[in-house]
N, C-alpha and C positions, 0 to 999 in steps of 0.2 A: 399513853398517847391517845387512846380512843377518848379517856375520858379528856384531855383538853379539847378534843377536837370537837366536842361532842359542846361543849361548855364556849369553847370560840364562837361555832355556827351557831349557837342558840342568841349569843349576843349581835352579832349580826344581825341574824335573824328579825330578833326584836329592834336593830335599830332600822332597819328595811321596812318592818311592820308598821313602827311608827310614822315613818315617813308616808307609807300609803295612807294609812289613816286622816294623816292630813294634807295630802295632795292627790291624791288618786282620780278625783275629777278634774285634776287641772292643768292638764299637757302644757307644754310649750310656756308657762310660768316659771320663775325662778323656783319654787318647790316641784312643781313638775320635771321640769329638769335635775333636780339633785333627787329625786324619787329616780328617775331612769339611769342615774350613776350609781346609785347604790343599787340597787336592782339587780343591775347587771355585772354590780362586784361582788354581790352572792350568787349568782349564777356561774360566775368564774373562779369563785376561790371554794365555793361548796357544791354544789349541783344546780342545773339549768330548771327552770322550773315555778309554776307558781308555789307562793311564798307557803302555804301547805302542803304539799306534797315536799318541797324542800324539809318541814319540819317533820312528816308522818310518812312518808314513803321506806319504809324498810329496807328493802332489796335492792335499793341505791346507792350507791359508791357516792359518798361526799353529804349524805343527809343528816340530819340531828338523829333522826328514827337509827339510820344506819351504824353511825358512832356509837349508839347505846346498843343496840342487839349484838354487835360484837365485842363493846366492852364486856357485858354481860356474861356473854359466852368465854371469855377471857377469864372471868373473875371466878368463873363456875368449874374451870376447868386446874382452878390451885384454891379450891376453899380451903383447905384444910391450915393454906398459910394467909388464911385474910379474918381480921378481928368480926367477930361475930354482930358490931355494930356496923359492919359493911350492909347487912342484906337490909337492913329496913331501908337504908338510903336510895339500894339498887330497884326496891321494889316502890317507893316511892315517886322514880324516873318513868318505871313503868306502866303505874297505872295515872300519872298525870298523861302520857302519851294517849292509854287506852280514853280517858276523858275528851281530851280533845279531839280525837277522831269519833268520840262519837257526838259532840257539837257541830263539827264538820260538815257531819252529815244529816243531824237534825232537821236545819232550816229549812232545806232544800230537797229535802224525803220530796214530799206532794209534787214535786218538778222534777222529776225524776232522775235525781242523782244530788252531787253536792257542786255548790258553783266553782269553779276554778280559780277563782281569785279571791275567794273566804277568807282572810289572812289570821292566823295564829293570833290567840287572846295575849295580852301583854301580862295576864295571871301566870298564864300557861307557861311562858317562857321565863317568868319568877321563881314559879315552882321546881321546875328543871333545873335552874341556876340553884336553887337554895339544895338540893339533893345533891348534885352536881361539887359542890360548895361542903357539902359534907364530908363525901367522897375524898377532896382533897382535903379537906380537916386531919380526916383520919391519917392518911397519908404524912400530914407534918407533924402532926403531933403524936401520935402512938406507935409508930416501927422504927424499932430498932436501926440505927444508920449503920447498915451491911453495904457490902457490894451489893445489893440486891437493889435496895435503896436508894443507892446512888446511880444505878442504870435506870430507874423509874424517874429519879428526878432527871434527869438526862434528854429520859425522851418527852418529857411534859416540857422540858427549856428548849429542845430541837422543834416541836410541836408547834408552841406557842412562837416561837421565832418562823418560821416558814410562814404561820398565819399573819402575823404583821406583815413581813414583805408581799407577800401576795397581797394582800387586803390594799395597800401603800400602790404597789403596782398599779391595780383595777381601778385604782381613785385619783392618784394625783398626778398622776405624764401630763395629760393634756391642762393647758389653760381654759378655763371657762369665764365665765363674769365674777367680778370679787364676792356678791351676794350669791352666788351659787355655788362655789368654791368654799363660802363660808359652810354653807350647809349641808354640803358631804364629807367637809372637816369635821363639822362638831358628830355625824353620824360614825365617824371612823374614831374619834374618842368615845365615843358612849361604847362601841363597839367594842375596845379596846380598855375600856376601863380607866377612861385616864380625863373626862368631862371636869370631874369638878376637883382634881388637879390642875386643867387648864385653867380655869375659869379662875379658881382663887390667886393662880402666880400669875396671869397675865392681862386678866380685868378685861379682855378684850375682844371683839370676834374675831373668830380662829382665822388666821393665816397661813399659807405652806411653810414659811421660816420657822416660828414658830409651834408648830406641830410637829417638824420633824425635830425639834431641839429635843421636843418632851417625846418622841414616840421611840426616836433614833438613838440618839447623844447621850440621854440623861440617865447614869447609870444608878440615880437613887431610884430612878422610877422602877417598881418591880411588875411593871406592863413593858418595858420599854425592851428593845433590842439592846445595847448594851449589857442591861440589866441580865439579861438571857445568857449572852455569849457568857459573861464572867461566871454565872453560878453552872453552866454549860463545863465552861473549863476548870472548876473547882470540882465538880461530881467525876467528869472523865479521870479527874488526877488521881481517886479512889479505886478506878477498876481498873486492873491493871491484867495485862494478854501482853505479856513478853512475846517481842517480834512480829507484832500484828498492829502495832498501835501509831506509830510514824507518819502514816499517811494521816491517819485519824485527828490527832494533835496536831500538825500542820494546817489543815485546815482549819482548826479552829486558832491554830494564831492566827493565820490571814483573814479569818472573818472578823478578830477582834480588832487587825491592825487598820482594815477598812473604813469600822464605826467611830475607832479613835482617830482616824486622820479625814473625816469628813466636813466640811464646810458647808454647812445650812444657809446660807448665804449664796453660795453659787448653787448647790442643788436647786433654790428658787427661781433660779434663772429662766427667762422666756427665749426661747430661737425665734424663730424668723415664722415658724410653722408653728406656731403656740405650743412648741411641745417643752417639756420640763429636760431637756436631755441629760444633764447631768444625772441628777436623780434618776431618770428612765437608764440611765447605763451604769448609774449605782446597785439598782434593786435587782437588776440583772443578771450582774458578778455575786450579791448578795446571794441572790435565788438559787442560782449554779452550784455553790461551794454550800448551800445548804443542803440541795439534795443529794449532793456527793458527801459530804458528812452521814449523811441517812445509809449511804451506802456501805460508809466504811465502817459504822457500828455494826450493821449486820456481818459485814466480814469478817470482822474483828472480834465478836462477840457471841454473835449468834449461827453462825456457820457451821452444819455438820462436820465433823472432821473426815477425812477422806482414807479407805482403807489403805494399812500403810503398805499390801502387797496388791496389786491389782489381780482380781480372775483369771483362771486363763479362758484364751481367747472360744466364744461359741458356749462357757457354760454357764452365761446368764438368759442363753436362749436366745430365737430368731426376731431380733429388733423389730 
C-alpha cells in the first residue's frame, strides 16, 4: 500500500507539475484555472503544500518522500522474505529523492534558502516511477501466489481505488467552462494512467461522461475502479479468517454492485448550483464503504488477538 501510494502521488504530482510549468504565470486563464484544481486536488488527496515539499518532506503524512521512508522501513523489517532484486530498486527511490533535494536547494543557496514554489523535475518523477515500477514487477512476476500475496495484492487494489475516488472527488463536483474542465480531465488521466487510452478510443477532448466510462465503468481498464473492485474481490476470495470475514465481503459486493449499476449519463448532470450531485453523492457512498473496507481488513486480518482470560483486576498496575 505505501508503495502504490507512493507511485499514485508521484503521478499526480507530475501532472500538477506539469500543469505549473505551463501556467504558473497565468492566474485567472483557462490554464490558470485548471493549474488551481489540480493543485488543490493534491493538496487534498496527498498533503497541502508546495509542489516540493509534497514531493521531499519526510515527516509528512501523505508525501511521495513520506510513502517511501515507510515503505522502506516496511520492506527492512521482513528482508529475509523479499527477493534480493528488491534492494537496488529501493535504493534507487532513494537516492533519486536525495538528488532532487539537493537541486532544490541549489538554485537558490546565494538567497538564502530554496524557493517554495521550485516544482519537481519531470526526470525526477520518471525515475521514481521506473523504480517504483520495478518494485511492482517483482511483486507480479516473482512471488509465489500465498495468502501472503494475495493480501498485498489487496491492499495495492484498496490503495489504488481510494486514490481514484479521492482524486475524482477533488476534480470533478463542481462545473467549470468546458475548456477548463477539459484540462483537469486530461491531468486526472495522465494521473491515473489512462491519457492515451483516452485519447486512442475516443479521439476527443475529455469530457466528464466520458472519463468516468473509462475511469469508473470499464472493467478492462486495469487503472479503472471496476477493474480494482473485481481483482479486489478475487485476492480477498484467497485469504480466508473464518468468522471475521462477513462484513469484509459485504462491503465489497456493494462496492461492486454501485460501479455496475452506475449511469455516466446522469453522473454528468449539472444542478442548478453547477454542482455534479449525482457523481458528488456517488464518490461519497464510494469513499465511505472504502474506508470501512480498510477497516475490516485490519479487523479481520491484522488484529492482535485478545487474551482468552482477562487479568485480574489491579495487576496490570495503576492506569
Amino acid at each position: 500500500r505505501y508503495a502504490e501510494r507512493a507511485e499514485a502521488t508521484t503521478r499526480l504530482l507530475r501532472a500538477a507539475a506539469d500543469r505549473w510549468e505551463d501556467f504558473h504565470g497565468s492566474g485567472g486563464t483557462t490554464g490558470g484555472q485548471a493549474l488551481d484544481v489540480v493543485a488543490a486536488a493534491l493538496a487534498d488527496v496527498a498533503a497541502p503544500g508546495p509542489l516540493a515539499e509534497v514531493l521531499l518532506e519526510e515527516s509528512r503524512p501523505g508525501t511521495v518522500a513520506y510513502a517511501i521512508h515507510r515503505m522502506t522501513g516496511v520492506a527492512t523489517s521482513v528482508r529475509d522474505q523479499l527477493s534480493s532484486d528488491t534492494w537496488p530498486a529501493l535504493s534507487a527511490v532513494e537516492r533519486t529523492l536525495a538528488r532532487e533535494r539537493r537541486r532544490h536547494v541549489a538554485p537558490t543557496a546565494a538567497a538564502g534558502g530554496p524557493r517554495p514554489d521550485f516544482p519537481p523535475s519531470g526526470r525526477t518523477a520518471d525515475r521514481l516511477l521506473e523504480s517504483l515500477l520495478a518494485l511492482q514487477g517483482l511483486s507480479a512476476e516473482s512471488m509465489v501466489r500465498d495468502v501472503g500475496w494475495f493480501l498485498l495484492d489487496a491492499g495495492r487494489r484498496l490503495e489504488r481505488a481510494r486514490f481514484l475516488v479521492d482524486t475524482l472527488a477533488a476534480t470533478v463536483g463542481h462545473r467549470r467552462s468546458d475548456a477548463v474542465d477539459s484540462l483537469v480531465l486530461e491531468s486526472v488521466l495522465i494521473a491515473n494512467e489512462s491519457i492515451i487510452t483516452y485519447r486512442r478510443r475516443y479521439q476527443t477532448r475529455a469530457n466528464v461522461r466520458t472519463v468516468l466510462d473509462l475511469l469508473l465503468a470499464d472493467g478492462r481498464n486495469p487503472r479503472s475502479l471496476a477493474f480494482q473492485l473485481d481483482r479486489l474481490q478475487a485476492s480477498l476470495a484467497e485469504v480466508h479468517a473464518p468468522g471475521r470475514t462477513a462484513a469484509r465481503d459485504l462491503l465489497v459486493s456493494d462496492l461492486r454492485d454501485l460501479v455496475a449499476e452506475l449511469d455516466t449519463g446522469v453522473l454528468a448532470t449539472i444542478d442548478d448550483n453547477g454542482l455534479r450531485r449525482h457523481l458528488v453523492d456517488l464518490l461519497d457512498s464510494l469513499g465511505w464503504r472504502l474506508r470501512e473496507l480498510d477497516g475490516e481488513l485490519t479487523r479481520a486480518h491484522f488484529a492482535h488477538p485478545v487474551p482468552s482470560q482477562w487479568p485480574e483486576a489491579g495487576s496490570w498496575g495503576t492506569p
